[in-house]
VEXTOR-531906 format. One record per residue: x negated, y, z negated of N, C-alpha, C in turn; residue in three letters. Coordinates in pm, whole numbers. Each point is the difference from the previous one (the first is absolute). Example, Ala and Ser with C-alpha at 12.3 -4.5 7.8 and 13.67 -1.06 7.14 Angstrom:
atom neast=-1319, nnorth=-569, nup=-780, caeast=89, canorth=119, caup=0, ceast=-90, cnorth=120, cup=0, residu=ALA
atom neast=35, nnorth=105, nup=72, caeast=-82, canorth=119, caup=-6, ceast=77, cnorth=109, cup=-73, residu=SER
//
This chain:
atom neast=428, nnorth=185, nup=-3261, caeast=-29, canorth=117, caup=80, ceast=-35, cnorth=-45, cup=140, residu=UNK
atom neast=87, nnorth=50, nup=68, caeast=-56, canorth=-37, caup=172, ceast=-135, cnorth=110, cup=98, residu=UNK
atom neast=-81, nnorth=-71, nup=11, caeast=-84, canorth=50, caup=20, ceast=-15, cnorth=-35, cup=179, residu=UNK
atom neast=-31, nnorth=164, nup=109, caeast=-42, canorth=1, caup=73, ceast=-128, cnorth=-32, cup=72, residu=UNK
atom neast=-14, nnorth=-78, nup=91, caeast=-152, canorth=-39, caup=3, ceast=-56, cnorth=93, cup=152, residu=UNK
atom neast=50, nnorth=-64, nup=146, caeast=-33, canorth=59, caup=93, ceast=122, cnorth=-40, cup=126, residu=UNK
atom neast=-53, nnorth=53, nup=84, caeast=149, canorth=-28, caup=128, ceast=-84, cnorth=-71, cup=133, residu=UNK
atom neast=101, nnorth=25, nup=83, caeast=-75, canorth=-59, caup=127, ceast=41, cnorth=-169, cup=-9, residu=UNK
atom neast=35, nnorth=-91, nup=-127, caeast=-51, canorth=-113, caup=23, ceast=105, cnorth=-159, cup=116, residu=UNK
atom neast=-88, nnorth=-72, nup=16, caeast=33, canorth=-103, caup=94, ceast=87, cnorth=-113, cup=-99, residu=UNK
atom neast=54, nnorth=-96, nup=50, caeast=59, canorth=-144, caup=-69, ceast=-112, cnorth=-63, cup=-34, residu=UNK
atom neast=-134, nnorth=-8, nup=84, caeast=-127, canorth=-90, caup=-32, ceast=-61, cnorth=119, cup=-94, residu=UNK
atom neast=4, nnorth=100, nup=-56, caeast=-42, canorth=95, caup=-95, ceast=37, cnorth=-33, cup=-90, residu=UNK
atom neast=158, nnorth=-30, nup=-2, caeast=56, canorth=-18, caup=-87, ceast=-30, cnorth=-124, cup=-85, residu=UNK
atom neast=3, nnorth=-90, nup=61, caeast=-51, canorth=-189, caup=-42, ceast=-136, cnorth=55, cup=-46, residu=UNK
atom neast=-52, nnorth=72, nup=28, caeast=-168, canorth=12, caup=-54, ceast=5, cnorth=58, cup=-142, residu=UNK
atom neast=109, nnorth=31, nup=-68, caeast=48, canorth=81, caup=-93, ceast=38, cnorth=-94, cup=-111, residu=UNK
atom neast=15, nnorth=-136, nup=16, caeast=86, canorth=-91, caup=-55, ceast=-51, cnorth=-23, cup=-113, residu=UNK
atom neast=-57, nnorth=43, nup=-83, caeast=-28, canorth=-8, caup=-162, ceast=100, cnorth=129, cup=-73, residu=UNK
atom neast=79, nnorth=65, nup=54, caeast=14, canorth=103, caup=-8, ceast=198, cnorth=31, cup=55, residu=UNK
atom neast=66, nnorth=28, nup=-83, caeast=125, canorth=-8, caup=44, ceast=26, cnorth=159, cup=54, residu=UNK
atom neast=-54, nnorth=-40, nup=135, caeast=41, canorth=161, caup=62, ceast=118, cnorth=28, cup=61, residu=UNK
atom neast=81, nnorth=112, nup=28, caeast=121, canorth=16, caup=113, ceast=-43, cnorth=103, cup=93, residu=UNK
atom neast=32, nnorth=60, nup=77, caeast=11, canorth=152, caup=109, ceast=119, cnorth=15, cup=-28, residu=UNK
atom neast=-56, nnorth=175, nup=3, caeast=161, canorth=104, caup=-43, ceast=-33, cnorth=120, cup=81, residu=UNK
atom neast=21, nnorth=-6, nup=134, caeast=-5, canorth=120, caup=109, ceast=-181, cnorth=-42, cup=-9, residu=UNK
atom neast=-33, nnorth=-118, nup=7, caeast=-84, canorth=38, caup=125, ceast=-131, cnorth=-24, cup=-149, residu=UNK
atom neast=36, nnorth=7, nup=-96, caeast=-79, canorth=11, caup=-124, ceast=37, cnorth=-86, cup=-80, residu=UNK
atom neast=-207, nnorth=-75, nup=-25, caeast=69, canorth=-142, caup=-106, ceast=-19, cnorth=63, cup=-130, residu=UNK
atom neast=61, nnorth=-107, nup=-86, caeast=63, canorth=31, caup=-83, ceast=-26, cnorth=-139, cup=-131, residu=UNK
atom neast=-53, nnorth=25, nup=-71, caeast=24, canorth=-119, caup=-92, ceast=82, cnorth=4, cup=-127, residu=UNK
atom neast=67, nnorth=-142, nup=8, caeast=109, canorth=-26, caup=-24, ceast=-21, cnorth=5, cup=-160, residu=UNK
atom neast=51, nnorth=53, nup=-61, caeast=3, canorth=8, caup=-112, ceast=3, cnorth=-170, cup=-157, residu=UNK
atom neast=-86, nnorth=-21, nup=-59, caeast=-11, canorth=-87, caup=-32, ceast=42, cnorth=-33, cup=-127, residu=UNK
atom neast=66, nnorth=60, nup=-73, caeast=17, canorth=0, caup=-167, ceast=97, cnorth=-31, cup=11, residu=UNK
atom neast=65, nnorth=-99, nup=54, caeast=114, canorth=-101, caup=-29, ceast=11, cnorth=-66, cup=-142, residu=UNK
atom neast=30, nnorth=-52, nup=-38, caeast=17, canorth=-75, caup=-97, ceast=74, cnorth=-135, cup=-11, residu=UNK
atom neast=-11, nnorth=-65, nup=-101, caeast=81, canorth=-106, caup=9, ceast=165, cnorth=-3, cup=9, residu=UNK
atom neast=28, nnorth=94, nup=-58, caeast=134, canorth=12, caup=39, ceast=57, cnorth=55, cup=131, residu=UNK
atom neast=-82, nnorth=52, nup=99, caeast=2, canorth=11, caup=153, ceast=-1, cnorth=-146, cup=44, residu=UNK
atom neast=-98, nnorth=-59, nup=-46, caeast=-64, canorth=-132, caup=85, ceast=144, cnorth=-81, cup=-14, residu=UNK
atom neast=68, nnorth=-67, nup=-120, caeast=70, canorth=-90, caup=-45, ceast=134, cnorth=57, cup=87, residu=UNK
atom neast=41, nnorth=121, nup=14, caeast=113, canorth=45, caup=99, ceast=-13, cnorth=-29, cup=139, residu=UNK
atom neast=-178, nnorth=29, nup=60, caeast=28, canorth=-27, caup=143, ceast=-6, cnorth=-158, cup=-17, residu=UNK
atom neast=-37, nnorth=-28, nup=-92, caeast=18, canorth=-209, caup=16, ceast=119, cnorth=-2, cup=-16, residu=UNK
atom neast=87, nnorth=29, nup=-62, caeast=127, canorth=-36, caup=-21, ceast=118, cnorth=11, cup=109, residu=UNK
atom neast=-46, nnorth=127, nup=106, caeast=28, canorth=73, caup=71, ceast=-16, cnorth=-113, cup=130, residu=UNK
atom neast=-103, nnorth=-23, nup=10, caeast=-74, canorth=-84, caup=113, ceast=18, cnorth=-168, cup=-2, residu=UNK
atom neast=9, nnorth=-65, nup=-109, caeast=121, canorth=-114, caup=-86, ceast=139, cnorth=-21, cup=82, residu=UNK
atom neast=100, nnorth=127, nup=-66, caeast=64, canorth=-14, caup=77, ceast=23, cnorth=42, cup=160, residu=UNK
atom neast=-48, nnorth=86, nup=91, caeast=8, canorth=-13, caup=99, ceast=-88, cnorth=-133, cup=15, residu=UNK
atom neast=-58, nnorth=-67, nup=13, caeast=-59, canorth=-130, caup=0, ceast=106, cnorth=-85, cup=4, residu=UNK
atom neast=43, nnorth=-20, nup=-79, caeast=155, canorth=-95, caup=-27, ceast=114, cnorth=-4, cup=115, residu=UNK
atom neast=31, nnorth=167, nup=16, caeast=65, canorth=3, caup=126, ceast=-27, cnorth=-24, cup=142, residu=UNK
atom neast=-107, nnorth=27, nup=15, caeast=-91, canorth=-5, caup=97, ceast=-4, cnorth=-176, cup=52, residu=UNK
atom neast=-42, nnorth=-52, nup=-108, caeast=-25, canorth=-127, caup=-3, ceast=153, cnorth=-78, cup=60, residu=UNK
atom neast=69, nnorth=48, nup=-80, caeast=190, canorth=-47, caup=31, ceast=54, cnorth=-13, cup=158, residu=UNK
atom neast=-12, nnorth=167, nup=40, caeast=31, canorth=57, caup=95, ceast=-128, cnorth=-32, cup=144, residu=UNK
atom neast=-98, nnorth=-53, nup=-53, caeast=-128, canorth=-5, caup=111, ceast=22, cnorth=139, cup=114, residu=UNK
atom neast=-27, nnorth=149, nup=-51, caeast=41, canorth=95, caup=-17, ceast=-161, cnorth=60, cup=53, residu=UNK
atom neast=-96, nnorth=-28, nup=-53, caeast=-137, canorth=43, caup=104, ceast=-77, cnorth=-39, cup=-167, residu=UNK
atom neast=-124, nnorth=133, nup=-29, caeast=-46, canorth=-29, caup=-93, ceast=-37, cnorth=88, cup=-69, residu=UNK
atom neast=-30, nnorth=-6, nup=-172, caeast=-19, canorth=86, caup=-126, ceast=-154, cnorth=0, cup=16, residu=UNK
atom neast=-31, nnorth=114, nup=-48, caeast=-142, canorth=42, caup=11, ceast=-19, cnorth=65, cup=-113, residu=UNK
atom neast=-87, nnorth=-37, nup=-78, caeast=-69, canorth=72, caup=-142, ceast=-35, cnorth=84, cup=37, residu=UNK
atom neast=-78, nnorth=119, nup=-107, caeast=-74, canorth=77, caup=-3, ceast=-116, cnorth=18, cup=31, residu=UNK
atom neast=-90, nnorth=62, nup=92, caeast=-103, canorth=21, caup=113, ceast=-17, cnorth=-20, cup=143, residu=UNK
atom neast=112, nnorth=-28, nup=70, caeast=4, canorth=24, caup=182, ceast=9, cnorth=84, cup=-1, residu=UNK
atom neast=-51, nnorth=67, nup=117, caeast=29, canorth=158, caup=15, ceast=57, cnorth=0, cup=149, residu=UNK
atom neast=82, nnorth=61, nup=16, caeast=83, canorth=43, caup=76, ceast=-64, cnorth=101, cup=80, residu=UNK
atom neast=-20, nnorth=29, nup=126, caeast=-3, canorth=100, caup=131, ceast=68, cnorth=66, cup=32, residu=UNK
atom neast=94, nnorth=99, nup=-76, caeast=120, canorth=32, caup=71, ceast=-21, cnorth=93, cup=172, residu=UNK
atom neast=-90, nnorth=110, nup=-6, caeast=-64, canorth=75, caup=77, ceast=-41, cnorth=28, cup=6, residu=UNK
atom neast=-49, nnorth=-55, nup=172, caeast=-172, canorth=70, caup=24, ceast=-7, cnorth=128, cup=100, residu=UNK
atom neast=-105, nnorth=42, nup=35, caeast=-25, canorth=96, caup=155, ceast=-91, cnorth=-36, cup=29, residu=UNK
atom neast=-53, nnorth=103, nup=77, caeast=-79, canorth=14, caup=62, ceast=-136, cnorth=22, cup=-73, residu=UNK
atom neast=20, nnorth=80, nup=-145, caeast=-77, canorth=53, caup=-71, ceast=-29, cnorth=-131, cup=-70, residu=UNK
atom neast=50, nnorth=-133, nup=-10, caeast=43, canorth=-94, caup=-104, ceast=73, cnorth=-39, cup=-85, residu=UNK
atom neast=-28, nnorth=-67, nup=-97, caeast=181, canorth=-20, caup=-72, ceast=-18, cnorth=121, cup=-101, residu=UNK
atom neast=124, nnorth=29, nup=43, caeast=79, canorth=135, caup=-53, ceast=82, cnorth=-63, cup=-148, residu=UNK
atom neast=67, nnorth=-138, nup=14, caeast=48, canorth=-36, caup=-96, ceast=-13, cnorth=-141, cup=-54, residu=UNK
atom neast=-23, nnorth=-50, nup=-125, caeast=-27, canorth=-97, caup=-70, ceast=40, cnorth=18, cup=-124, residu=UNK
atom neast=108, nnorth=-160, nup=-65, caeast=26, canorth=-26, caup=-100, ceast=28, cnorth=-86, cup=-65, residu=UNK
atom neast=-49, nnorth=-27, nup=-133, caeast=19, canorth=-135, caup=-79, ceast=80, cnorth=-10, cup=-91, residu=UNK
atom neast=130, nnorth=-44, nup=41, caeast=92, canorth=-56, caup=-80, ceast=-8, cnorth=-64, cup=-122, residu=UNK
atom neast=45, nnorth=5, nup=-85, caeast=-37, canorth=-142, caup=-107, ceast=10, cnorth=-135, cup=14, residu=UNK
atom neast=158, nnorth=57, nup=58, caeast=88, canorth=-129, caup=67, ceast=85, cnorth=13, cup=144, residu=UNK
atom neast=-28, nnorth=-80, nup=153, caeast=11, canorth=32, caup=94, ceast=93, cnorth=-102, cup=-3, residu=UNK
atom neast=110, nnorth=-35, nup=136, caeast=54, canorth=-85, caup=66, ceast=3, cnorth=51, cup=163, residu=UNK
atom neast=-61, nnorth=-87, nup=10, caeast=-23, canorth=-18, caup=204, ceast=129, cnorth=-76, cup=40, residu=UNK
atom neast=115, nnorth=-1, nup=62, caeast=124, canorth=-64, caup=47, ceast=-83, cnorth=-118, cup=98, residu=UNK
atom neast=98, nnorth=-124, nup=49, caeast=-105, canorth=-115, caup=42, ceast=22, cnorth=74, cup=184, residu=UNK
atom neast=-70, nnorth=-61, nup=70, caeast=-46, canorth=57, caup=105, ceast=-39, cnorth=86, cup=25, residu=UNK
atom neast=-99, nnorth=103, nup=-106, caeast=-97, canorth=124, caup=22, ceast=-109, cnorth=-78, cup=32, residu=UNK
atom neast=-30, nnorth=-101, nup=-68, caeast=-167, canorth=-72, caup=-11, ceast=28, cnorth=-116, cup=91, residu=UNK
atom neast=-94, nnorth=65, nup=107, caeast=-1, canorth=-126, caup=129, ceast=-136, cnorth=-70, cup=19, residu=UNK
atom neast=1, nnorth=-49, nup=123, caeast=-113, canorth=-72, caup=-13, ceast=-46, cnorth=94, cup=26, residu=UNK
atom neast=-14, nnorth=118, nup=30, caeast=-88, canorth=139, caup=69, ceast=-60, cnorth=89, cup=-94, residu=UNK
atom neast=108, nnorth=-31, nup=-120, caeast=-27, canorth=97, caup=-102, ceast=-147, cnorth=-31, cup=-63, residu=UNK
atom neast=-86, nnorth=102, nup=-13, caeast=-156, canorth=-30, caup=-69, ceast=46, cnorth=20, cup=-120, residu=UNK
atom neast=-64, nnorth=-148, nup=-39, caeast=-9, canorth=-37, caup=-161, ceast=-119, cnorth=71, cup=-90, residu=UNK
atom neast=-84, nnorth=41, nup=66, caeast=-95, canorth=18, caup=-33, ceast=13, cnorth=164, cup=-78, residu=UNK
atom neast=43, nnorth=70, nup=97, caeast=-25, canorth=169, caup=-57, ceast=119, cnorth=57, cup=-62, residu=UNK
atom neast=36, nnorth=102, nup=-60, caeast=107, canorth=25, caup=-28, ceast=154, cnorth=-28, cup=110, residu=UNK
atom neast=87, nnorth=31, nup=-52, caeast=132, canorth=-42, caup=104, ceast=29, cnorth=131, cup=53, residu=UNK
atom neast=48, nnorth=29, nup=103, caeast=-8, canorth=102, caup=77, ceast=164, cnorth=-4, cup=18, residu=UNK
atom neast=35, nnorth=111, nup=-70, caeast=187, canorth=10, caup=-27, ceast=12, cnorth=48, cup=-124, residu=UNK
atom neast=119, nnorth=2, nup=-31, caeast=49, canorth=32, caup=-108, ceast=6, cnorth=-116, cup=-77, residu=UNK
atom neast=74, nnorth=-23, nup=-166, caeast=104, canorth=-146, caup=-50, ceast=104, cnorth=52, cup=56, residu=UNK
atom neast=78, nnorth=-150, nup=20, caeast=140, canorth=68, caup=-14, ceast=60, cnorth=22, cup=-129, residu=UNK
atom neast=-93, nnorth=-46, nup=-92, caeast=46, canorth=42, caup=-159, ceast=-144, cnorth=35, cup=-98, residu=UNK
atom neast=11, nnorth=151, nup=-19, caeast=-109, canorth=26, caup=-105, ceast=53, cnorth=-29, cup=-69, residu=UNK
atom neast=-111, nnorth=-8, nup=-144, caeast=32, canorth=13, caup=-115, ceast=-137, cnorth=52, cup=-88, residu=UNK
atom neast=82, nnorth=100, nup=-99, caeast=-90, canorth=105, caup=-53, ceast=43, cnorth=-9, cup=-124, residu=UNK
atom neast=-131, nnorth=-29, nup=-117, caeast=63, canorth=-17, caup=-154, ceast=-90, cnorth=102, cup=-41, residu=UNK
atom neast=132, nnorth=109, nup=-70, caeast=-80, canorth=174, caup=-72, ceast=-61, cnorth=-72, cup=-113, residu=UNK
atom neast=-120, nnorth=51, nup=-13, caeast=-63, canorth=-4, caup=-98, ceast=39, cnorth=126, cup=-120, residu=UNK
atom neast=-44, nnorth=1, nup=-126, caeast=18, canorth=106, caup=-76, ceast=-116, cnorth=120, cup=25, residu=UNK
atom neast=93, nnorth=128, nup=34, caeast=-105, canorth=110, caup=44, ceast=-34, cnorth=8, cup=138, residu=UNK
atom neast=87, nnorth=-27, nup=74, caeast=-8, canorth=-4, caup=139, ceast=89, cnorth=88, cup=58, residu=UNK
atom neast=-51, nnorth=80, nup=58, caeast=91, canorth=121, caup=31, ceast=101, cnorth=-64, cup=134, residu=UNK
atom neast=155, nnorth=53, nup=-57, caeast=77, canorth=-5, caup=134, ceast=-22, cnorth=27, cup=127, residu=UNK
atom neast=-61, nnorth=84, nup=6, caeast=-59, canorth=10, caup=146, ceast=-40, cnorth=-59, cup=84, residu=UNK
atom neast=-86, nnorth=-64, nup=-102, caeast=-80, canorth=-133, caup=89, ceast=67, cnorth=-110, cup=50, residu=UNK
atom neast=101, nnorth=-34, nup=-85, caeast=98, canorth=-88, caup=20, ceast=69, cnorth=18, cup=121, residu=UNK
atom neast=73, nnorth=114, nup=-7, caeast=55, canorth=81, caup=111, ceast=-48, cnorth=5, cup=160, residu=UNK
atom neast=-191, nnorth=26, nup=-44, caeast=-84, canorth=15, caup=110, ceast=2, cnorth=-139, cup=83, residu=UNK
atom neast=7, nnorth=-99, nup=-79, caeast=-42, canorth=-142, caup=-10, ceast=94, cnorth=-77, cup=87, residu=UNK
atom neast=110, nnorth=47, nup=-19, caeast=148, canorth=-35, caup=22, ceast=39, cnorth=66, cup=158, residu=UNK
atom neast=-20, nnorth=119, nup=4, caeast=24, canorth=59, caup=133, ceast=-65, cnorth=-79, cup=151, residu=UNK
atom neast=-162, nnorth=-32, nup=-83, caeast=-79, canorth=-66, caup=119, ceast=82, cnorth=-96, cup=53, residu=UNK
atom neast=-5, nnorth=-99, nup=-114, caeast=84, canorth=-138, caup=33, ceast=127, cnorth=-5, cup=92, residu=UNK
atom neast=52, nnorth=114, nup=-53, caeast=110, canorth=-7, caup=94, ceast=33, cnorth=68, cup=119, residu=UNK
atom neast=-135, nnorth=116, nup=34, caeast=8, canorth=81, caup=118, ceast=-63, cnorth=-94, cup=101, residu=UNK
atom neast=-75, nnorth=-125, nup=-82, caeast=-93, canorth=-6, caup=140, ceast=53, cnorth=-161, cup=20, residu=UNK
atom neast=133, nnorth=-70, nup=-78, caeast=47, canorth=-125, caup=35, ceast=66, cnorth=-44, cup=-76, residu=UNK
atom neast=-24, nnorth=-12, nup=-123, caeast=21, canorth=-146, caup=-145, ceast=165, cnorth=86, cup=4, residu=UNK
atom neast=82, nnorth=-92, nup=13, caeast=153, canorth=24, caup=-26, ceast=32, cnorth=0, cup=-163, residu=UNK
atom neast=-54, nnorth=-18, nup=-101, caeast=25, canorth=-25, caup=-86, ceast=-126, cnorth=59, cup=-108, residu=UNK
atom neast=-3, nnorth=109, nup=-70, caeast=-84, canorth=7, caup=-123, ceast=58, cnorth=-22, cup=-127, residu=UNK
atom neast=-90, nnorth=-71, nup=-142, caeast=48, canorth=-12, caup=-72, ceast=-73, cnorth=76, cup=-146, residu=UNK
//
């Protein structure tokens, strides 16, 4: 169940949050739903395996597990949008020496990846999927 908490919030709000797998959805966080299971987990490994492999081949940028959170958009009001992939790929020359290691990545992936759990409404998927790709990631999976 995704549960609404409050709005308004900052990127350093956000890091203050970090026990806690939150996203923003218009401006409203949101926690990320947690009843995964093992058969979620073993797909995004498998998932993240092989882009790993290719990645590795191609020296192509880099695979990112499950928990970066992504910035897609902010305002004025704050970030408007935030999301955690299971499984990300950043293409190589996004992460420079400029890029802060420290806080979430501020962009899109250029490759989500989203593993449905059982009882997860399409929508969300849908919802999940639109961000990614309105606000950058060329590729959802």
């Amino acid at each position: 169940m995704t549960n609404q908490i409050q709005t308004g919030f900052t990127i350093d709000d956000l890091m203050g949050l970090n026990d806690k797998r939150i996203e923003v959805v218009n401006g409203e966080l949101r926690e990320k739903d947690m009843s995964a299971g093992l058969i979620h987990k073993a797909i995004a490994k498998n998932v993240e395996r092989a882009l790993e492999r290719c990645t590795d081949k191609h020296k192509g940028g880099v695979v990112l597990s499950d928990g970066l959170t992504y910035v897609l958009h902010t305002s004025e009001r704050g970030v408007q949008f935030a999301r955690l992939p299971d499984v990300s790929f950043i293409r190589q020359g996004r992460i420079t020496s400029e890029t802060d290691l420290i806080h979430p990545f501020i962009g899109a992936p250029d490759l989500a990846v989203e593993v449905t759990s059982p009882g997860q409404p399409a929508d969300t998927l849908r919802e999940r999927e639109n961000d990614y790709l309105r606000f950058g990631s060329t590729e959802v999976w």
